[in-house]
C-alpha positions in Angstrom: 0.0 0.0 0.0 1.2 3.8 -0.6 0.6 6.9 0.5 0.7 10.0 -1.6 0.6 13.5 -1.1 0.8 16.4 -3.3 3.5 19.0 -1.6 3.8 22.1 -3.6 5.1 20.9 -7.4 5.6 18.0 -6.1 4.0 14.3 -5.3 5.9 12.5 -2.3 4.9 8.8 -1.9 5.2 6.6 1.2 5.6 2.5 -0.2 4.4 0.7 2.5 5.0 -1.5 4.0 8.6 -0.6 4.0 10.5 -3.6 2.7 14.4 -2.9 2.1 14.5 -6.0 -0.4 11.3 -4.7 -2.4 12.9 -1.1 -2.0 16.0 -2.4 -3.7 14.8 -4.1 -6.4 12.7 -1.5 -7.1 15.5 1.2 -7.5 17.8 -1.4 -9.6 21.6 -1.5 -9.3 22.5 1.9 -8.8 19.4 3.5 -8.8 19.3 2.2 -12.6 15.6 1.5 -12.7 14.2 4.7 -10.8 17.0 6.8 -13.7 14.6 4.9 -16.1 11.4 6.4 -14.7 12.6 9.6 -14.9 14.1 9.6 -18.6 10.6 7.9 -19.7 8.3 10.4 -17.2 10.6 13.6 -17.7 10.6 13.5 -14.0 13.2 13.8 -11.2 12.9 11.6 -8.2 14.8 12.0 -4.9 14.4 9.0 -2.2 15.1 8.4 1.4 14.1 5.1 2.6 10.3 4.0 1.8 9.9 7.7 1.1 9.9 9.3 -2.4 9.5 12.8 -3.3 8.5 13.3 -7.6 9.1 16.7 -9.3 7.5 17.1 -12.9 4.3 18.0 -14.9 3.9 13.8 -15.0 4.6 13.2 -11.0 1.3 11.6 -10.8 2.4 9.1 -13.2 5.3 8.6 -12.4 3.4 8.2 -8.4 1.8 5.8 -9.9 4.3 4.3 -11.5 6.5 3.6 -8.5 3.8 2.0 -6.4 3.0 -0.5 -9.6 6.9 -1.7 -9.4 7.1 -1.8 -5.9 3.7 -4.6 -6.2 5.9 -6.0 -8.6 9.2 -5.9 -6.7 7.8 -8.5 -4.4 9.8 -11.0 -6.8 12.5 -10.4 -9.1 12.3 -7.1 -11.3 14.8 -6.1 -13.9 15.2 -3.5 -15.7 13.6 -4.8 -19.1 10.4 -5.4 -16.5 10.7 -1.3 -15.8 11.1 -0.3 -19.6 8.2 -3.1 -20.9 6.1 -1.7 -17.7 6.8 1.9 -18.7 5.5 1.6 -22.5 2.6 0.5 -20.8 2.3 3.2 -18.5 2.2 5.7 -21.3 -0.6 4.9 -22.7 -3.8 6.7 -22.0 -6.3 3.0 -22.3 -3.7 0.6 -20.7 -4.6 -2.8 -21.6 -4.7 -5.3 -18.3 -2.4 -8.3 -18.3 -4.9 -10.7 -19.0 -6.9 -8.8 -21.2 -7.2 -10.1 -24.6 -6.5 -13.1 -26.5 -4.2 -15.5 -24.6 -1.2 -16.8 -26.9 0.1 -20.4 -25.8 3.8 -20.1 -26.2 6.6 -20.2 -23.7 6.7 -16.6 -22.2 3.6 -16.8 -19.6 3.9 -13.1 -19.7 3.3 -12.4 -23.2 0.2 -10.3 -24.1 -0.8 -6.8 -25.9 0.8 -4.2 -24.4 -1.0 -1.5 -26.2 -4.9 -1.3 -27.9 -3.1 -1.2 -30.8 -1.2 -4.5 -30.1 -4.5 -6.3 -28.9 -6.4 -5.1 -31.9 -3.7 -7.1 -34.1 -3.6 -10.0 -31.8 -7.3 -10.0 -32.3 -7.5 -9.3 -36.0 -5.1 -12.3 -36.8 -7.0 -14.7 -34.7 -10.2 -14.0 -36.4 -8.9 -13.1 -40.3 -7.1 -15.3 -42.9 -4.8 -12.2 -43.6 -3.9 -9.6 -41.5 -1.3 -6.5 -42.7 0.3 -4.7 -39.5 2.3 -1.5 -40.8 3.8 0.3 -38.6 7.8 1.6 -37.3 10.4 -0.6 -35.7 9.6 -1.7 -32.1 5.7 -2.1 -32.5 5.5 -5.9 -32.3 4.8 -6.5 -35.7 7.2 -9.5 -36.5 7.2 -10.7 -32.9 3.3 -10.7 -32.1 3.1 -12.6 -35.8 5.4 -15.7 -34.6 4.0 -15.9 -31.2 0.2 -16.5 -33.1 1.8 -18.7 -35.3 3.6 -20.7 -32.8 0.1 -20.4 -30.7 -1.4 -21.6 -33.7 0.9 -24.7 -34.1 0.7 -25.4 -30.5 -2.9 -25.7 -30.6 -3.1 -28.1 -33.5 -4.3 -25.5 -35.9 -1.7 -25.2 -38.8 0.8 -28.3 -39.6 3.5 -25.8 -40.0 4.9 -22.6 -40.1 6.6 -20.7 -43.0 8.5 -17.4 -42.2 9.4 -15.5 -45.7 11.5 -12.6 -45.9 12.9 -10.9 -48.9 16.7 -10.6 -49.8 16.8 -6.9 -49.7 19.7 -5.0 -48.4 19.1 -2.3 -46.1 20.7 0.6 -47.2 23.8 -1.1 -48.1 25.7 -3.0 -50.8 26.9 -6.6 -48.6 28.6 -7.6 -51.9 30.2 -11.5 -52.3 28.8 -13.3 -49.3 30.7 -16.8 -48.1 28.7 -20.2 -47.7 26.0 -22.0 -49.0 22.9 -20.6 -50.3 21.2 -21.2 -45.7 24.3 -19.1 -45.3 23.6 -16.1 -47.3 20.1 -15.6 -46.4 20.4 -16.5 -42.4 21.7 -12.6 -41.6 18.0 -11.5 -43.5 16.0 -14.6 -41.5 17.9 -13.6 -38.0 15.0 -11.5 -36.5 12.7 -14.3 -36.9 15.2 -16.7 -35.5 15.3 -14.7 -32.6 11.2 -14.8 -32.1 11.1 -18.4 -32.2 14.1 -18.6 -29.8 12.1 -16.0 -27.4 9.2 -18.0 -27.2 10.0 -21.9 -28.2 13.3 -22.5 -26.6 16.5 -23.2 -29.0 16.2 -27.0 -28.4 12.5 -27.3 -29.2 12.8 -25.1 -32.2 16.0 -26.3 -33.6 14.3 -29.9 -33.9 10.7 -28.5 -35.7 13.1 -27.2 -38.2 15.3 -30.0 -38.4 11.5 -32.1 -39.3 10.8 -29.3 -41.7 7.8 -28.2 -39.2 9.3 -24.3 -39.3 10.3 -23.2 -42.7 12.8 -20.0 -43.3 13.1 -19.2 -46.3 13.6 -16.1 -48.9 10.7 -14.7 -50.5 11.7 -16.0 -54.1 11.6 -19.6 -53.2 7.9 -19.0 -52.4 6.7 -19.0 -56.6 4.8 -21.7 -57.6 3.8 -23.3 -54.3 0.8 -23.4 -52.5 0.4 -23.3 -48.5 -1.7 -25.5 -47.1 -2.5 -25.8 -43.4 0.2 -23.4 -42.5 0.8 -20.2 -40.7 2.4 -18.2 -43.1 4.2 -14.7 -42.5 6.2 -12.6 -45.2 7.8 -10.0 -43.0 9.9 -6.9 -44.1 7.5 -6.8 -46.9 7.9 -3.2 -47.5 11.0 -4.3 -49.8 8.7 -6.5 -52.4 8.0 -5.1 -55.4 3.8 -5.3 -56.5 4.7 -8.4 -58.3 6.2 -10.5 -55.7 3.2 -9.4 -53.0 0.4 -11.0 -55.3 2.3 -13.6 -55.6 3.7 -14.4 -52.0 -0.7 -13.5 -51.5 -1.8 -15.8 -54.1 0.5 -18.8 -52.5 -2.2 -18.9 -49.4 -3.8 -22.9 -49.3 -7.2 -24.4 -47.3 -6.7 -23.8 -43.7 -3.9 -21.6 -43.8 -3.6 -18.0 -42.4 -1.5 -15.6 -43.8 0.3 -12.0 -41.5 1.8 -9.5 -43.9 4.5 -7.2 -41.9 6.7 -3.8 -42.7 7.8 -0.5 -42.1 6.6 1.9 -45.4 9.0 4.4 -44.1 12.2 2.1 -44.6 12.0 1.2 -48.1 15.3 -0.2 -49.3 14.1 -0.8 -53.0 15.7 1.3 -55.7 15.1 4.7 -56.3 11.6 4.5 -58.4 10.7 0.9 -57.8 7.1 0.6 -56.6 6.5 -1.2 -52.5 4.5 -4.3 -53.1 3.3 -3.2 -49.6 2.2 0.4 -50.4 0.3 -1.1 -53.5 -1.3 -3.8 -51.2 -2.4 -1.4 -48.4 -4.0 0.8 -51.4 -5.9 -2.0 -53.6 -6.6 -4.4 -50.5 -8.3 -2.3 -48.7 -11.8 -3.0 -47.8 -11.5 -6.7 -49.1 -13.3 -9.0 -47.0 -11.3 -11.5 -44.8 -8.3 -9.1 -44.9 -7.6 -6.9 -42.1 -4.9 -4.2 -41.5 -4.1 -2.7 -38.4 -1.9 0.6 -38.5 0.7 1.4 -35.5 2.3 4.2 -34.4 5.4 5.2 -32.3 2.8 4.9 -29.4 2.9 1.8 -29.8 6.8 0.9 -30.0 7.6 -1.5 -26.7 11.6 -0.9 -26.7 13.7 1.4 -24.7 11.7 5.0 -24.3 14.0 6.9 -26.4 12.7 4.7 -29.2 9.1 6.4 -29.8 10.8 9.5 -29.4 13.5 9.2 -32.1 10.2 8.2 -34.2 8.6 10.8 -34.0 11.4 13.1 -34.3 11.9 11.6 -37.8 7.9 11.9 -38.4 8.0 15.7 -37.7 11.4 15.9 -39.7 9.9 17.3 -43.4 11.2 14.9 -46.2 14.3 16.0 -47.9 13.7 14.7 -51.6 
């Protein structure tokens, strides 16, 4: 329980009941996670003891922020904990953990942690396509795997196919070693990582072993057709018209299909047309296809993040 009071500019707050281990992990090593409050909150915070004194237009937040962690502090709380539970905080309709569709994948804690994030959760359950287009950070590619691997889990699909295309971003890579796996793991890394996150390496290293999880480049997708699988073409700001219909024409019976990018990083050449920007515009309104639309709001990465995004959004363009 705390107890706050409003003194002047300032909110002071009394955690109680004082607990130096909860007190601790709440203020991190070094005061690292109560710095964090303050850089997300543009607050200042002094301490002494169970006693906290916050100076800042958002000291009510960040009030409220301090008693949430110190609830949470009552087991282990690291700093990723503070940053995941400070996106949160910033939002105006915070959606309660528990809230929402459930995914059934390793992290126990995984859920929407914006509207945004539960209305793509929600619109890939319920539609056979689903385009989320947003920046970097939203949740796009990770959300995607975690309803595919939910999907798999529960029986639903037979496999999973994750596509990206070969597209540099911004630079010339030039002659790359290896075999053909080689050259395209660095571009199939993120979506490596999301299966990691929330399958284990042992459990997902053997579905691809069976061929259960496919990676593969967006070219090897012409002339097949995916049935009964949980398909998701990712980066998909970097096809060109062509290669969209046909990556959306390779959907089979009982499949689903999640269409992922960023229209603001296009790495295409200078002129070529996004197979995503086309999609967004011809799509739209097409029953059984749904796009959800985020915003820096909804980026769930470090703080400074959704501010570098919108620094770049109010930045006029320069071509």
């Amino acid at each position: 329980m705390a107890k706050r009071a409003p003194r002047g500019s300032a909110v002071e707050v009394r955690l109680e009941p004082e607990d130096n281990q909860r007190l601790a992990r709440l203020c991190g090593a070094l005061d690292a996670n109560l710095r964090e409050i303050e850089g997300a909150l543009d607050v200042s915070i002094a301490r002494r003891g169970g006693r906290f004194t916050v100076r800042g237009e958002h000291a009510q937040r960040a009030a409220q922020a301090l008693e949430h962690f110190y609830d949470r502090a009552s087991g282990n709380l690291t700093l990723d904990d503070v940053q995941l539970g400070l996106v949160e905080f910033s939002k105006k309709q915070l959606p309660a953990k528990g809230d929402g569709p459930q995914l059934l994948t390793r992290r126990s804690d995984l859920h929407g942690r914006t509207p945004r994030q539960v209305e793509y959760i929600e619109n890939i359950l319920a539609h056979d396509c689903t385009f989320g287009i947003g920046p970097a950070g939203t949740g796009k590619t990770y959300l995607a795997v975690a309803c595919a691997v939910d999907a798999l889990e529960r029986d639903k699909v037979k496999r999973i196919v994750l596509v990206r295309p070969a597209v540099e971003a911004g630079e010339r890579l030039g002659f790359l070693p290896g075999d053909l796996a080689q050259k395209v793991d660095p571009y199939l890394r993120p979506l490596y990582d999301a299966l990691f996150d929330l399958m284990g390496f042992e459990k997902t290293g053997k579905l691809l072993e069976r061929g259960t999880i496919e990676l593969a480049p967006l070219a090897y997708m012409r002339g097949r057709t995916l049935n009964h699988a949980f398909i998701i073409l990712d980066e998909a700001q970097n096809t060109t018209p062509e290669q969209m219909k046909m990556f959306l024409t390779r959907i089979g019976f009982g499949a689903k299909a999640v269409v992922n990018g960023d229209v603001t990083q296009i790495d295409l050449q200078r002129g070529q047309k996004s197979g995503l920007v086309e999609a967004r515009r011809i799509l739209a309104g097409v029953r059984g296809i749904a796009f959800t639309q985020f915003g820096a709001q909804d980026v769930v990465r470090h703080p400074l993040v959704a501010r570098i995004i919108d620094a770049y959004d109010k930045q006029p363009s320069q071509d």
